[in-house]
Biotite code that builds the C-alpha atoms (Angstrom):
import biotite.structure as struc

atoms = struc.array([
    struc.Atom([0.000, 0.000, 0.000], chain_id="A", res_id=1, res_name="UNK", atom_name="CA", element="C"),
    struc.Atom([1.464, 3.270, -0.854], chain_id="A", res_id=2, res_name="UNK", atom_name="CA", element="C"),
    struc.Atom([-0.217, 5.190, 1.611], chain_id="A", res_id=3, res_name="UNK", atom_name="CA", element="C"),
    struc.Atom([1.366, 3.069, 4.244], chain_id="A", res_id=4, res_name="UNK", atom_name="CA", element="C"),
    struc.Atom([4.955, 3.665, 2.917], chain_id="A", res_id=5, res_name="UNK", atom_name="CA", element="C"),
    struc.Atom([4.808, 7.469, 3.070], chain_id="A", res_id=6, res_name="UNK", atom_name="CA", element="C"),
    struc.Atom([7.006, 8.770, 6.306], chain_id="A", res_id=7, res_name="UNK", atom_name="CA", element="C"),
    struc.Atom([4.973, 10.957, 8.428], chain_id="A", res_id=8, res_name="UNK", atom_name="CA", element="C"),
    struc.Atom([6.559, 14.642, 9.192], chain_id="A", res_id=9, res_name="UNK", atom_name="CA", element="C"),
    struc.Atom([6.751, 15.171, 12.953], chain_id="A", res_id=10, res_name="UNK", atom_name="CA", element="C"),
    struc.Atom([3.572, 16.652, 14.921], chain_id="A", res_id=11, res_name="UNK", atom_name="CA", element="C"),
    struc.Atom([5.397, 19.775, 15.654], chain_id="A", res_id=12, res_name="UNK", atom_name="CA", element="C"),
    struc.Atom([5.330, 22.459, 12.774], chain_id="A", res_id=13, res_name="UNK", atom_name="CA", element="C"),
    struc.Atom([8.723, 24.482, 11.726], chain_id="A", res_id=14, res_name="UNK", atom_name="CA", element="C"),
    struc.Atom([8.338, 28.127, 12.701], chain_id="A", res_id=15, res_name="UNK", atom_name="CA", element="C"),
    struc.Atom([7.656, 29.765, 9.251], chain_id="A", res_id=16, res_name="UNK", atom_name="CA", element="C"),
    struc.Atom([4.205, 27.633, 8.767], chain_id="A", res_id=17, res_name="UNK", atom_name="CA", element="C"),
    struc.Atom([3.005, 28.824, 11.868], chain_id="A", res_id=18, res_name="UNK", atom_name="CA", element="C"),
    struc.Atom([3.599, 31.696, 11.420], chain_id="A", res_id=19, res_name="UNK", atom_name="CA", element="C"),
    struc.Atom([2.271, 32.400, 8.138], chain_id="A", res_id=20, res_name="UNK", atom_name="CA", element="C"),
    struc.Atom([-1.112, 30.122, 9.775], chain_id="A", res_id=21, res_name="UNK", atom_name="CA", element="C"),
    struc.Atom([-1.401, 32.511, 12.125], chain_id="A", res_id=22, res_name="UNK", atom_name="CA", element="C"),
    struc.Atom([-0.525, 35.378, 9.897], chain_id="A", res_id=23, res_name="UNK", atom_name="CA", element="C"),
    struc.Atom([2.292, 36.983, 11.973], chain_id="A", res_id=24, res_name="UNK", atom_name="CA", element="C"),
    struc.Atom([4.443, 39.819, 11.432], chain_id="A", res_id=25, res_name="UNK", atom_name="CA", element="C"),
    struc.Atom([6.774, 37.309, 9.849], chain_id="A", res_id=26, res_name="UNK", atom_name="CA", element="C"),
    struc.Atom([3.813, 35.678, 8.099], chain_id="A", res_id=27, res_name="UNK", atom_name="CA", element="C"),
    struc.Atom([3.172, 38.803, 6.228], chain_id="A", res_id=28, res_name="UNK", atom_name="CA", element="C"),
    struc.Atom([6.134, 39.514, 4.915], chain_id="A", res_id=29, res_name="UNK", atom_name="CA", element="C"),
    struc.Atom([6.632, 36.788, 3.933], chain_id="A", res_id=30, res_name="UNK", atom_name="CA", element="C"),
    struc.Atom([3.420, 36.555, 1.812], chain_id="A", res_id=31, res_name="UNK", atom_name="CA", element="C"),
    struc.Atom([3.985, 40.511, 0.806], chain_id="A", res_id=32, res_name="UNK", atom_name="CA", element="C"),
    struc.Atom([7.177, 39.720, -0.555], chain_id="A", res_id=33, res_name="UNK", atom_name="CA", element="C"),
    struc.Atom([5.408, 36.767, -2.863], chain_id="A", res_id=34, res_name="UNK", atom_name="CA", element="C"),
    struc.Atom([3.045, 39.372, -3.789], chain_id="A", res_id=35, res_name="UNK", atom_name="CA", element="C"),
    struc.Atom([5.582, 41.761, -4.829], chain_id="A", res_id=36, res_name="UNK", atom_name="CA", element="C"),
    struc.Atom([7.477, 39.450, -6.608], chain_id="A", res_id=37, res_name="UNK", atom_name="CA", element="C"),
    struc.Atom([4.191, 38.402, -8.988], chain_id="A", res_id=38, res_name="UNK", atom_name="CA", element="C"),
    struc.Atom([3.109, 41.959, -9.428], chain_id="A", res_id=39, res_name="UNK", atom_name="CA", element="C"),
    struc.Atom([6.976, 42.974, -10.474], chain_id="A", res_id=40, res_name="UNK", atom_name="CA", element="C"),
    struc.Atom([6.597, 40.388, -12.973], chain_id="A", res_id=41, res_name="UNK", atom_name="CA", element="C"),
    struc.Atom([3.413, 41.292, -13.937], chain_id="A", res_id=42, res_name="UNK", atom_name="CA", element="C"),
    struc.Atom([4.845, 44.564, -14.601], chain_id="A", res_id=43, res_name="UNK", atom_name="CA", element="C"),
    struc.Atom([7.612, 43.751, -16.231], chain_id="A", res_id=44, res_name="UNK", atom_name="CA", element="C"),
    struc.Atom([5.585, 41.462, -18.703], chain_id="A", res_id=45, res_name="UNK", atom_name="CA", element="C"),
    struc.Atom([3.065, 44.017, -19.471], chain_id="A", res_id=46, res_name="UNK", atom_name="CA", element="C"),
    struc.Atom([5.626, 46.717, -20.463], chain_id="A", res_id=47, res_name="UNK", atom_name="CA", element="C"),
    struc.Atom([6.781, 43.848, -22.358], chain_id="A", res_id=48, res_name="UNK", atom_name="CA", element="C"),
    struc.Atom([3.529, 44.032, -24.151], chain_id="A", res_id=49, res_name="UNK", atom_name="CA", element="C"),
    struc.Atom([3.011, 47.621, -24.547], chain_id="A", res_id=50, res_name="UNK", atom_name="CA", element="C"),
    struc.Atom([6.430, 47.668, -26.249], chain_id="A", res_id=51, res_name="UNK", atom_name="CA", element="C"),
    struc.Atom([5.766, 45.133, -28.347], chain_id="A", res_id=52, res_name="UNK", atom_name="CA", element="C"),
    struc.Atom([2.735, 46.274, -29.595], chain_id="A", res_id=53, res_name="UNK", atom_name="CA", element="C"),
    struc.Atom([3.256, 49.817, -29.502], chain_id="A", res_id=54, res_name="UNK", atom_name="CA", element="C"),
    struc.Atom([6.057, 49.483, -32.112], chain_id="A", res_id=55, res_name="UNK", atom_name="CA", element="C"),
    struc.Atom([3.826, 48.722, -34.769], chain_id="A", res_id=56, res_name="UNK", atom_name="CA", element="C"),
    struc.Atom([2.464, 51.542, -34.708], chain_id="A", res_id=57, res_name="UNK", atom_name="CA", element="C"),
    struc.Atom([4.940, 53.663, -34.498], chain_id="A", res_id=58, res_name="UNK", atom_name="CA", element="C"),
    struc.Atom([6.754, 51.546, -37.203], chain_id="A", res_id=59, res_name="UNK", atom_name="CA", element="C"),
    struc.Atom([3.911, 52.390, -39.609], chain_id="A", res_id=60, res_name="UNK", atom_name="CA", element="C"),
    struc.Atom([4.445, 55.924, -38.515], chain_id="A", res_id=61, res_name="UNK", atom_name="CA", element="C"),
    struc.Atom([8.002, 56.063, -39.168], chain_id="A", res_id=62, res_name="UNK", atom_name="CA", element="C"),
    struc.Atom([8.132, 53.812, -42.490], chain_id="A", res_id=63, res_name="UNK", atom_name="CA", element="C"),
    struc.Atom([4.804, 55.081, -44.154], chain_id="A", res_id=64, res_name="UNK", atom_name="CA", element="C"),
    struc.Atom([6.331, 52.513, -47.092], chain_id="A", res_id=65, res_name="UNK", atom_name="CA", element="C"),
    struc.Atom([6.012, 49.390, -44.905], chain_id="A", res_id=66, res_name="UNK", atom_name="CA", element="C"),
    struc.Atom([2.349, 50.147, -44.498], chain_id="A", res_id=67, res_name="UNK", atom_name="CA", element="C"),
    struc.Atom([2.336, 50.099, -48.056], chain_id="A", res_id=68, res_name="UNK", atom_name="CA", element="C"),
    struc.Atom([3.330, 46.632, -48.414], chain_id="A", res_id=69, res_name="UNK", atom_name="CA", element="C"),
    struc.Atom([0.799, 43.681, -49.505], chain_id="A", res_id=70, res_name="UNK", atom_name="CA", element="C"),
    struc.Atom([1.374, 40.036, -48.774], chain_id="A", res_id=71, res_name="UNK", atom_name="CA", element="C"),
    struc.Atom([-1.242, 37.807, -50.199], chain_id="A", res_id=72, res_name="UNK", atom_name="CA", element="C"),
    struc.Atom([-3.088, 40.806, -50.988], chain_id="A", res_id=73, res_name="UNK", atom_name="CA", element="C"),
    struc.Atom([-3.867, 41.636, -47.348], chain_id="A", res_id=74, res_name="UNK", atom_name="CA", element="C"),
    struc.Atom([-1.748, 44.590, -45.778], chain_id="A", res_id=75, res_name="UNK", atom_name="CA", element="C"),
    struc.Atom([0.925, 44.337, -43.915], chain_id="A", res_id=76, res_name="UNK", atom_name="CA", element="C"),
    struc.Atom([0.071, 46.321, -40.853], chain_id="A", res_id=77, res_name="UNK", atom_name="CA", element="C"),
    struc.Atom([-3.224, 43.783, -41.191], chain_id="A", res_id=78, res_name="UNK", atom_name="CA", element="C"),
    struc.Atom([-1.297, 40.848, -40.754], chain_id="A", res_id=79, res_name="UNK", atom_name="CA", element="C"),
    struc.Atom([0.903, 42.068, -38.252], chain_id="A", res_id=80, res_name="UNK", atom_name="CA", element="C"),
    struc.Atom([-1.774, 43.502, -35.610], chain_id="A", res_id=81, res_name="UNK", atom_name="CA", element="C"),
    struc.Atom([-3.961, 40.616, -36.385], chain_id="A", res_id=82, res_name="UNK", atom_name="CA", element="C"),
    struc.Atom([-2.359, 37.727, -37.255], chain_id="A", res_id=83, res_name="UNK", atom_name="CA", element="C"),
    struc.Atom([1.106, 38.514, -35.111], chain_id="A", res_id=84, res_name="UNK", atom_name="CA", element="C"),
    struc.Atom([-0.055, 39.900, -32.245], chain_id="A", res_id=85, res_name="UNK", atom_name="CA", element="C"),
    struc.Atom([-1.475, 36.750, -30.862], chain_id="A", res_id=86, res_name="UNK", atom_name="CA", element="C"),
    struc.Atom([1.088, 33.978, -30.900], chain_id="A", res_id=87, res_name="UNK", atom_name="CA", element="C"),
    struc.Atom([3.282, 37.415, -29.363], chain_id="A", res_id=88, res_name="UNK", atom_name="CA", element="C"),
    struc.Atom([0.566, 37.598, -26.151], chain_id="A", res_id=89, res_name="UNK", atom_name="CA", element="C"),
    struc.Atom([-0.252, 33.745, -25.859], chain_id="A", res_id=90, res_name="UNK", atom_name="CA", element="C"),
    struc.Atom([3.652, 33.191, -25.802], chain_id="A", res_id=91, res_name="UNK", atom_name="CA", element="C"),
    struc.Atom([3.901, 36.376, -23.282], chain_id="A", res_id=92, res_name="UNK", atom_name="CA", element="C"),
    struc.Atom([1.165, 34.688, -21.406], chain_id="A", res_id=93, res_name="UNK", atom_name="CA", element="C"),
    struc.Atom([2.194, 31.583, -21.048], chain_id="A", res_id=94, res_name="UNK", atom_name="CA", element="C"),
    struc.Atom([5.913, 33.018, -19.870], chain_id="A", res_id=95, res_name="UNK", atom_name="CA", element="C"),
    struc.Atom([4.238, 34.871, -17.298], chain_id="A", res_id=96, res_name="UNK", atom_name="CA", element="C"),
    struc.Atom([1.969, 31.726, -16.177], chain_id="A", res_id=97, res_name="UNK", atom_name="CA", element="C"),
    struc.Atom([5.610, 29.508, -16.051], chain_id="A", res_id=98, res_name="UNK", atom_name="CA", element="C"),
    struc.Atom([7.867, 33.064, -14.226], chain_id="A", res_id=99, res_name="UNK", atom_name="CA", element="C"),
    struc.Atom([4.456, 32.802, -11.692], chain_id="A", res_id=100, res_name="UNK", atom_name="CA", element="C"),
    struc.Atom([4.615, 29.545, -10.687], chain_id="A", res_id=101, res_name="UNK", atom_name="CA", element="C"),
    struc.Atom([8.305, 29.261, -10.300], chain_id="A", res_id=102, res_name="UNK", atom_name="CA", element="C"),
    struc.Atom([7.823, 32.569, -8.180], chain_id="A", res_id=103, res_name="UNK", atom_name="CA", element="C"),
    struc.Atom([5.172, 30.156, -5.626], chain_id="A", res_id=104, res_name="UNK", atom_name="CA", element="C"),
    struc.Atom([7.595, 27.345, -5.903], chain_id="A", res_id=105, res_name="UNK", atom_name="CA", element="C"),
    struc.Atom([10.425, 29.648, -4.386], chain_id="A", res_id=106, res_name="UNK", atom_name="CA", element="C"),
    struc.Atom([8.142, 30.660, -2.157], chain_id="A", res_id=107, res_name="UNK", atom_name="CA", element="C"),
    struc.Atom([6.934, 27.329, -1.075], chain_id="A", res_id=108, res_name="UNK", atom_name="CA", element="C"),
    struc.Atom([10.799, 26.357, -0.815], chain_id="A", res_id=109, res_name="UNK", atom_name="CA", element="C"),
    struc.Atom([11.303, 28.787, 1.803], chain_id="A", res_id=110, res_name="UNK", atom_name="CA", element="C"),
    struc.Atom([8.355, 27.894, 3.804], chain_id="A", res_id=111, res_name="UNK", atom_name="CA", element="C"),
    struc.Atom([9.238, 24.509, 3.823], chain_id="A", res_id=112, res_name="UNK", atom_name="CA", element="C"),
    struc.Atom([12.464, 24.511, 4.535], chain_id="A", res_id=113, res_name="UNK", atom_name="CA", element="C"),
    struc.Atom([13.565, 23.674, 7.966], chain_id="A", res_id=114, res_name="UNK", atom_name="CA", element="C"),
    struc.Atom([14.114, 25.387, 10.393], chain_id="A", res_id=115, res_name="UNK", atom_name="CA", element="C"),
    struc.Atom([18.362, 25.393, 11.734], chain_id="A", res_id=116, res_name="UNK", atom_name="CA", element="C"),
])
């Protein structure tokens, strides 16, 4: 039975789980600093996206001749705000879904770890 082989942790918790349980000083900072962390990232990736996309425009601004350019006889700047601005969000998306979870396993890590 698996169940039976798993080693049981000791009754008494390590510091840092208590006191994020009973949302200490040291509880909170700890969770402010995970908070932080996800909303830095957040951040970061959406300045990520307002560069990206905000280029484009300001591309077609710059180089009125690229605007001018057909490919398969739908415009460029078509293709590019429609067609390449979603594999660019889904893959920003799914960096900031993999950046967020390795930001709660770091913070998981810490809470875990015991206590010297």
């Amino acid at each position: 039975m698996v169940l039976a082989d798993v080693t049981r942790r000791p009754a008494d918790h390590d510091r840092t789980r208590s006191e994020l349980t009973e949302q200490t000083q040291v509880g909170e900072a700890l969770v402010r600093g995970l908070v932080r962390a996800q909303l830095a990232l957040a951040l970061r990736l959406c300045l990520v996206v307002a560069i990206g996309l905000g280029a484009l425009p300001l591309l077609f601004a710059v180089a009125p001749t690229v605007s001018d350019v057909r490919v398969l006889g739908v415009d460029l700047p078509w293709l590019l705000l429609g067609l390449g601005s979603f594999p660019f969000l889904v893959a920003v998306g799914w960096t900031y879904v993999h950046l967020a979870e390795r930001n709660e396993q770091d913070f998981t890590a810490v809470v875990r770890r015991p206590e010297r």
